[in-house]
C-alpha positions in Angstrom: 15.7 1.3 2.7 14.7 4.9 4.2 14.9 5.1 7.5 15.3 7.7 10.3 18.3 9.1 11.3 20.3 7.5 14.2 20.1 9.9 17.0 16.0 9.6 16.3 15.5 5.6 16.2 18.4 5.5 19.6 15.4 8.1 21.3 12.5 5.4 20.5 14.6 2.1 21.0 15.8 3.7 24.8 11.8 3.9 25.2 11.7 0.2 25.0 14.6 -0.4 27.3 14.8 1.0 30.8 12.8 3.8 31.6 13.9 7.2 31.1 14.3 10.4 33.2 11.0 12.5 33.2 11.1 15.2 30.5 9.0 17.7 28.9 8.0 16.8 25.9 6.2 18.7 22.5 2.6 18.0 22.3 0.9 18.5 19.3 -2.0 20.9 19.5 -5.1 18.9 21.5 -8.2 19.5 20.4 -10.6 21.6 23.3 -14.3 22.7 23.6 -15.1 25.4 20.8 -14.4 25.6 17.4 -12.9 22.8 15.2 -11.3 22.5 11.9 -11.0 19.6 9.6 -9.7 19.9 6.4 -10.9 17.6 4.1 -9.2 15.5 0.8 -11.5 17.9 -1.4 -10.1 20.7 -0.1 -13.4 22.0 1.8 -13.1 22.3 5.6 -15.4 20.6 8.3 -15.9 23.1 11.3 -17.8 21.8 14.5 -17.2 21.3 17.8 -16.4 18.4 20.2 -18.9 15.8 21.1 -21.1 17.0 17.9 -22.7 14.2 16.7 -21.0 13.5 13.0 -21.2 10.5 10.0 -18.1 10.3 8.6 -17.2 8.2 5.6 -13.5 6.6 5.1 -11.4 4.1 4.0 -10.0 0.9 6.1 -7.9 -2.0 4.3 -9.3 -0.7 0.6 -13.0 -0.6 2.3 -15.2 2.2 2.4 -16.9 2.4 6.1 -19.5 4.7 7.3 -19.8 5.4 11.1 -22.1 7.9 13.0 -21.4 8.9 16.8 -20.1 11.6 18.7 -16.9 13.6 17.7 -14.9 13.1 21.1 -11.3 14.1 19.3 -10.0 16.0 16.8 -6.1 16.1 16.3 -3.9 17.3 13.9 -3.1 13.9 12.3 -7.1 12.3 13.4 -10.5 12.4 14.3 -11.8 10.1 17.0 -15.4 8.7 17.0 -17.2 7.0 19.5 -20.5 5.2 17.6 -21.6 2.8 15.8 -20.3 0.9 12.7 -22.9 -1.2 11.0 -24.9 -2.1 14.2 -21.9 -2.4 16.5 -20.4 0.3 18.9 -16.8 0.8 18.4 -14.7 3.8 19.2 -12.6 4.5 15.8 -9.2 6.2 14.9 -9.3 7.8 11.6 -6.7 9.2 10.0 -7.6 12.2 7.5 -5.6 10.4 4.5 -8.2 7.9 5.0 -11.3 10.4 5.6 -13.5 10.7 2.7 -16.4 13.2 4.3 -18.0 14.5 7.4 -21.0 15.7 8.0 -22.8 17.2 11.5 -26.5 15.1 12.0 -27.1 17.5 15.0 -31.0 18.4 14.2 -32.0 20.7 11.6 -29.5 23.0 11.8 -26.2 21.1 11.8 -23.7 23.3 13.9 -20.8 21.8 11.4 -20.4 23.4 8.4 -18.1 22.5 5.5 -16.5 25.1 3.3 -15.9 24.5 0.0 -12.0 25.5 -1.0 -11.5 28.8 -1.7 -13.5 29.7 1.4 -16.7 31.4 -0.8 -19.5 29.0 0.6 -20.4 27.6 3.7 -23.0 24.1 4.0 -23.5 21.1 5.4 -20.2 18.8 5.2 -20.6 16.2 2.4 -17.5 15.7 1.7 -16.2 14.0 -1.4 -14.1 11.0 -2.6 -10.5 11.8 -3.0 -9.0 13.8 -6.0 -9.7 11.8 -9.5 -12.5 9.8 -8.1 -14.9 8.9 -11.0 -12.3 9.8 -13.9 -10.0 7.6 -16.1 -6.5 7.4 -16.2 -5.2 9.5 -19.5 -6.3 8.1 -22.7 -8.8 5.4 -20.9 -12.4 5.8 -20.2 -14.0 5.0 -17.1 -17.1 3.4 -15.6 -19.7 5.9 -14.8 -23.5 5.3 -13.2 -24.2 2.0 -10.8 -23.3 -0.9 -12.2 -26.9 -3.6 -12.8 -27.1 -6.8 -12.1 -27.6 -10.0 -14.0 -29.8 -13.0 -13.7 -26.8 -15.1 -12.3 -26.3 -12.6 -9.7 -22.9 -11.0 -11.0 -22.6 -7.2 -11.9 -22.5 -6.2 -15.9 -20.5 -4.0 -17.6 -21.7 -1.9 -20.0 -18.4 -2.8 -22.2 -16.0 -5.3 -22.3 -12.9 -4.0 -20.1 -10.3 -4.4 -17.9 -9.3 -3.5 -13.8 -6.3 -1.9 -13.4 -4.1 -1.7 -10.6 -0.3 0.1 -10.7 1.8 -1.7 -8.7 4.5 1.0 -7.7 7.3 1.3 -5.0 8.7 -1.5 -3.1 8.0 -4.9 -3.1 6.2 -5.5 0.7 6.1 -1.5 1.2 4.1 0.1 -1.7 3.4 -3.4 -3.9 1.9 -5.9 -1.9 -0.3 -9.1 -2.0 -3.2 -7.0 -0.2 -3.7 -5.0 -3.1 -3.5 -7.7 -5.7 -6.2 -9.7 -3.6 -8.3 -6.6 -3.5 -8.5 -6.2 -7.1 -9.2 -9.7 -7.7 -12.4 -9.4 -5.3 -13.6 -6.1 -7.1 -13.3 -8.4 -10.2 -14.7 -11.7 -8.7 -18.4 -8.6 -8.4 -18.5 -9.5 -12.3 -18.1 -13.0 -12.3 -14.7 -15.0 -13.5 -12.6 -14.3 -16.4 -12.2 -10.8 -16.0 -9.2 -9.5 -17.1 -6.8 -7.8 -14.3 -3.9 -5.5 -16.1 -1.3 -4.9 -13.3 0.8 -2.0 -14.4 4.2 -2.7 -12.7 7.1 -0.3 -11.8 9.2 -1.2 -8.8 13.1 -2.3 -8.6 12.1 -5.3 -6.3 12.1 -5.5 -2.3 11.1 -8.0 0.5 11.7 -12.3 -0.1 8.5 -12.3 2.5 6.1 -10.4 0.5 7.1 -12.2 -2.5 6.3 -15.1 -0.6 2.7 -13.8 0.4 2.2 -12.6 -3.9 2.9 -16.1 -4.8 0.1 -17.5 -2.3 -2.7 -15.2 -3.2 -1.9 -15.9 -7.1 -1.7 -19.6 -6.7 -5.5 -18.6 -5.2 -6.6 -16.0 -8.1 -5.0 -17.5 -10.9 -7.8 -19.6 -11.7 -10.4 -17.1 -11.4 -9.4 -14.3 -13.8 -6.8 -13.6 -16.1 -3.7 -11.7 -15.3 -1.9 -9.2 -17.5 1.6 -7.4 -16.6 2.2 -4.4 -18.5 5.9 -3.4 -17.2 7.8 -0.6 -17.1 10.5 -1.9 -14.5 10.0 -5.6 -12.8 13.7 -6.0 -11.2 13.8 -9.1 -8.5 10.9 -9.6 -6.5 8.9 -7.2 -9.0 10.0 -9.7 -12.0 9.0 -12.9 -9.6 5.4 -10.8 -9.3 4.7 -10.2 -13.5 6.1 -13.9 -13.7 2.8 -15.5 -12.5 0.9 -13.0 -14.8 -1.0 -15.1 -17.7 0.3 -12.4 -20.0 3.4 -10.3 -20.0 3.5 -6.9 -22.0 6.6 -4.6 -21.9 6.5 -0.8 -22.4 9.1 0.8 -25.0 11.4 1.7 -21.9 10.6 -1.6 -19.8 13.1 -3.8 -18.2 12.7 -7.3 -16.1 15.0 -9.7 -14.8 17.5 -9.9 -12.2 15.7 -12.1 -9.8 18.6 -12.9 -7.0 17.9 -13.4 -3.5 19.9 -11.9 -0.9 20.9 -12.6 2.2 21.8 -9.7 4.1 24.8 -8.4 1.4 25.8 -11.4 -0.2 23.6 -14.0 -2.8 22.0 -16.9 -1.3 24.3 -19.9 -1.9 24.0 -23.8 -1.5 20.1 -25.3 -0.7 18.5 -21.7 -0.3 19.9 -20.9 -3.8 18.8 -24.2 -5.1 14.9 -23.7 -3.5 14.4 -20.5 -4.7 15.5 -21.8 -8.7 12.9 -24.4 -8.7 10.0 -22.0 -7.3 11.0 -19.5 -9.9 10.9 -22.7 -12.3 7.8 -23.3 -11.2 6.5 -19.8 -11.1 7.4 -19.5 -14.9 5.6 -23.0 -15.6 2.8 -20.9 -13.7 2.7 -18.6 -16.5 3.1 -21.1 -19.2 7.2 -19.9 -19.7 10.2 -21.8 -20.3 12.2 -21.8 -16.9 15.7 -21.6 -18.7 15.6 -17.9 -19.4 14.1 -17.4 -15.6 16.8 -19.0 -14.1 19.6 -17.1 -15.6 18.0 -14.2 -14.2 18.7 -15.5 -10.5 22.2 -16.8 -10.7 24.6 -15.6 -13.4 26.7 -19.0 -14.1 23.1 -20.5 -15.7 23.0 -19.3 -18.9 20.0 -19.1 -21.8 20.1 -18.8 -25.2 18.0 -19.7 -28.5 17.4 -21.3 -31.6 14.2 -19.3 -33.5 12.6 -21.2 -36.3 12.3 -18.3 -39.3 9.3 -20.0 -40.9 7.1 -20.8 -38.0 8.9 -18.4 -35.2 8.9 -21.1 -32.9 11.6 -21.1 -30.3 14.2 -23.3 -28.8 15.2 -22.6 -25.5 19.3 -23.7 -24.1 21.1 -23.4 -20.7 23.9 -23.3 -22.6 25.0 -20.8 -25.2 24.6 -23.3 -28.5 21.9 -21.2 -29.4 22.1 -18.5 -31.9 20.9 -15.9 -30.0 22.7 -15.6 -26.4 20.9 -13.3 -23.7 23.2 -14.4 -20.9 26.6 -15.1 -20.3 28.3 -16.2 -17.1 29.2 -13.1 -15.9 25.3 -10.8 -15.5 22.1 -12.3 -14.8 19.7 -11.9 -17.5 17.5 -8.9 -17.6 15.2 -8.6 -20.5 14.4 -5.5 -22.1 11.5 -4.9 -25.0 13.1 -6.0 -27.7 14.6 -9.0 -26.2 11.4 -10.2 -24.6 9.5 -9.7 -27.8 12.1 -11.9 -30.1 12.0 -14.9 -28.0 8.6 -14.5 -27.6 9.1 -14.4 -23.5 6.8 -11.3 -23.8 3.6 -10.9 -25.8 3.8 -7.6 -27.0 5.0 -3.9 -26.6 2.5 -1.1 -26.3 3.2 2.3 -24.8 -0.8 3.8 -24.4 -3.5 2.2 -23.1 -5.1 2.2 -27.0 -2.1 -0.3 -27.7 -2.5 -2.4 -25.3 -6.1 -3.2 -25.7 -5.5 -3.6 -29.5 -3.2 -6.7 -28.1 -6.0 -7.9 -25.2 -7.8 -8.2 -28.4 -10.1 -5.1 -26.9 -12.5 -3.0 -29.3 -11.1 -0.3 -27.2 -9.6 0.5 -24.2 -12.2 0.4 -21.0 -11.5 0.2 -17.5 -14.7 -0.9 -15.9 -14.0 0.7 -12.6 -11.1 2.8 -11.3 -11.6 0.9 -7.9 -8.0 0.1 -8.9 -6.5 3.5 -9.3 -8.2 4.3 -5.8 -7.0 1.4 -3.6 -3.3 2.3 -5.2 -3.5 6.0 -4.6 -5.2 5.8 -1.1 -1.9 3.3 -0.1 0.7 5.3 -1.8 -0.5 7.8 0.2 -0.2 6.1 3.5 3.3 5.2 2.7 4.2 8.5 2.4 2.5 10.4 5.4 3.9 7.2 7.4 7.6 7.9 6.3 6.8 12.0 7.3 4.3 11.7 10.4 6.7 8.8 12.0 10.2 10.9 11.9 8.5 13.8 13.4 6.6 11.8 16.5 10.2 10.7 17.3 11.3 14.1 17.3 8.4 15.3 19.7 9.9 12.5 22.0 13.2 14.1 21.6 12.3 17.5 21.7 13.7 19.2 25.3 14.0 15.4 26.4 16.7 16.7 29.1 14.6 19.4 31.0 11.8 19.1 33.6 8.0 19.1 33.6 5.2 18.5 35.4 5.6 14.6 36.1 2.0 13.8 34.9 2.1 15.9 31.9 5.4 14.5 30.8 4.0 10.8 31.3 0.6 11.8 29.4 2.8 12.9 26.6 4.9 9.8 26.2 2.1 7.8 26.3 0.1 9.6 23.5 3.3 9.4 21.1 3.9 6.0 21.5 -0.3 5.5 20.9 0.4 7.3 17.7 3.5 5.0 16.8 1.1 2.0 17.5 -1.7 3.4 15.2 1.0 3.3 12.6 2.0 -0.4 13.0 -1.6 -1.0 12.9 -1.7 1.1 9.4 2.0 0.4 7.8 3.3 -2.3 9.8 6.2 -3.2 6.9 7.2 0.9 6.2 7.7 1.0 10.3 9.6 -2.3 10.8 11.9 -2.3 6.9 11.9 1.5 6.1 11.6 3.5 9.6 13.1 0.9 12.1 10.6 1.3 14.3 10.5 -1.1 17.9 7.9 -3.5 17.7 4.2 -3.1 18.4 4.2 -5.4 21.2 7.7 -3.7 22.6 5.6 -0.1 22.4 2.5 -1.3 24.2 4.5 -2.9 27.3 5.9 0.5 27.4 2.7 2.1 27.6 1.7 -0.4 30.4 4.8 0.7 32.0 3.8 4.3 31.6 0.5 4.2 32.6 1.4 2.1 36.2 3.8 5.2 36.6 1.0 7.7 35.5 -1.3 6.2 38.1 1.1 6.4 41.0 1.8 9.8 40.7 -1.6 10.7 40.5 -1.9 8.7 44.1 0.8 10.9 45.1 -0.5 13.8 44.1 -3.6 13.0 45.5 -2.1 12.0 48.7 0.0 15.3 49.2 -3.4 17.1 48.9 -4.6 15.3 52.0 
């Protein structure tokens, strides 16, 4: 796991503990009355000022949201709205990895302007969805135009197709069960059976989240069908493609090596023996033979196989009396192309999109929407400006943490950082408690509370010395 360095996470676990000395500490630029910059995924620039009235258009758990109000904060990392979000008043955070345009409504004559990139024109802000939006991934072909609908109510492709999703990273920080359920809901628009491909490529991760993948498939499986197309599936990335109704392996693609750990060591004993019967069960899931499944948890179980020449059907042993032996007592089993296609544990290899819908049993290869690509793109992109934003909030509440200040100021500031931290936990909860470190939510917020009682008294004080 990444996570900040020592001297960084010692600055924001002290926060939670007893209070510390009043210091000055960095403020990012605040936004102030005159002009305004926003720089927008399309590369164009918003310009305004405060309390403008805006729309602005972004993404919130793989939903697109409009909201129009008044612009009462622009930071470097957000924009603040106060207004309304489909008939109900809210005052909203946004983040601009998850802003996808904003536009002045002031009058006629909107006093913010966008400018396309490059600088060379200057118009209303419209904005644009993020980089790729509308276009298929290499060698595919994408949905274009508003889908219609049918007489039972569902949407209709124009060709038979697929959904993709990648499902990248590490189990429970950039593959999770959100996404998964997402694209099964983006499918469940064009009724059931829709085929799902889920391009995995991720060396395992989390026991929880592979917890949380195995309830939303036990929920999904019945409504559309599943493909893995794998690159790598190690651990809780192989327990993911297991519930897949189809497995497909690229060239280069590995899976296996499903072991639990418990902090360093293998789970032993009644944990070991729970988790071989849910894999069993998983692979049963997936209309698999358990024997080859289990020897990829725990390396004493072994697998091998007897494959008829005639009729290719194949005979699965936990022992190694078969003639072909993929696992011995020493390495738990990890399948690669070749080996998966023999014993028939995979159901093809194919390296382009073109080959893999020749083995869907596609006329071609069609992804009916790239709602898929999005939802993966906008949250590897969170992940990432969570593990750069986060280290560098806990430097501001480093930075000059030994001098002196104006008692307010200082307080003001510490509060605002740890706000930001808690914006965070709302947006990556798992990248700030497995990869960062981060104190808890709740153990941020009573420090704020803690903050704010001191904030308040010193204004009294103040207040009183002016008397």
């Amino acid at each position: 796991m990444i996570r900040m360095n020592s001297r960084m996470l010692a600055v924001l676990r002290a926060l939670v503990g007893p209070m510390l000395a009043l210091a000055v500490l960095a403020l990012a630029p605040a936004a102030h009355a005159g002009s305004l910059e926003v720089l927008l995924r399309d590369g164009s620039t918003w310009r305004g000022e405060l309390n403008d009235t805006v729309e602005a258009r972004f993404v919130e758990s793989g939903v697109e949201l409009t909201i129009v109000g008044r612009l009462v904060k622009a930071e470097r990392l957000y924009v603040q709205i106060d207004g309304e979000i489909g008939g109900n008043k809210v005052n909203k955070t946004i983040f601009h990895a998850d802003l996808r345009s904003l536009r002045s409504t002031d009058g006629s004559a909107p006093t913010g302007t966008a400018t396309a990139p490059g600088g060379t024109s200057s118009k209303p802000a419209s904005g644009t969805a993020g980089p790729g939006a509308g276009t298929a991934a290499p060698g595919g072909d994408v949905g274009s135009g508003p889908p219609q609908k049918g007489k039972d109510g569902y949407l209709v492709s124009p060709k038979k197709g697929v959904f993709v999703l990648p499902l990248e990273g590490t189990v429970g920080i950039g593959l999770r069960h959100e996404e998964i359920e997402a694209i099964a809901a983006e499918a469940d628009k064009y009724g059931p059976g829709q085929i799902i491909v889920l391009i995995v490529d991720s060396p395992g991760g989390l026991v929880i989240e592979g917890d949380k993948i195995h309830d939303s498939f036990k929920k999904l499986k019945d409504r559309h069908r599943f493909v893995a197309w794998i690159k790598e599936a190690i651990s809780g990335a192989a327990f993911t493609a297991l519930h897949c109704d189809e497995i497909y392996f690229q060239s280069v693609g590995t899976l296996g090596a499903i072991t639990m750990f418990s902090g360093q060591d293998a789970i032993k004993g009644r944990e070991l023996d729970a988790w071989l019967d849910k894999c069993s069960q998983v692979a049963e899931m997936g209309g698999r033979n358990p024997i080859p499944v289990r020897a990829m948890i725990h390396a004493p179980l072994l697998a091998s196989y007897d494959k008829d020449p005639v009729t290719g059907k194949v005979t699965w042993y936990d022992t190694m009396q078969g003639a072909t032996v993929l696992s011995n007592e020493k390495d738990n089993l990890v399948f690669n192309a070749s080996t998966a296609l023999d014993c028939h544990f995979s159901d093809g290899t194919a390296d382009t999109t073109e080959e893999l819908a020749k083995l869907l049993q596609l006329p071609e290869w069609y992804e009916i929407s790239d709602y898929g690509r999005k939802l993966h793109a906008d949250w590897q992109r969170t992940v990432k400006q969570c593990k750069e934003e986060v280290p560098l909030i806990a430097q501001r509440l480093q930075f000059k943490g030994s001098g002196s200040g104006d008692t307010e100021e200082v307080l003001g500031t510490r509060i605002n950082l740890l706000k930001q931290l808690i914006q965070w936990w709302q947006r990556a909860p798992n990248v700030m408690r497995y990869e960062l470190g981060v104190p808890e939510k709740d153990a941020l917020e009573r420090q704020i509370a803690n903050l704010q009682r001191q904030l308040a008294m010193a204004r009294r004080a103040r207040q009183n010395a002016g008397n």
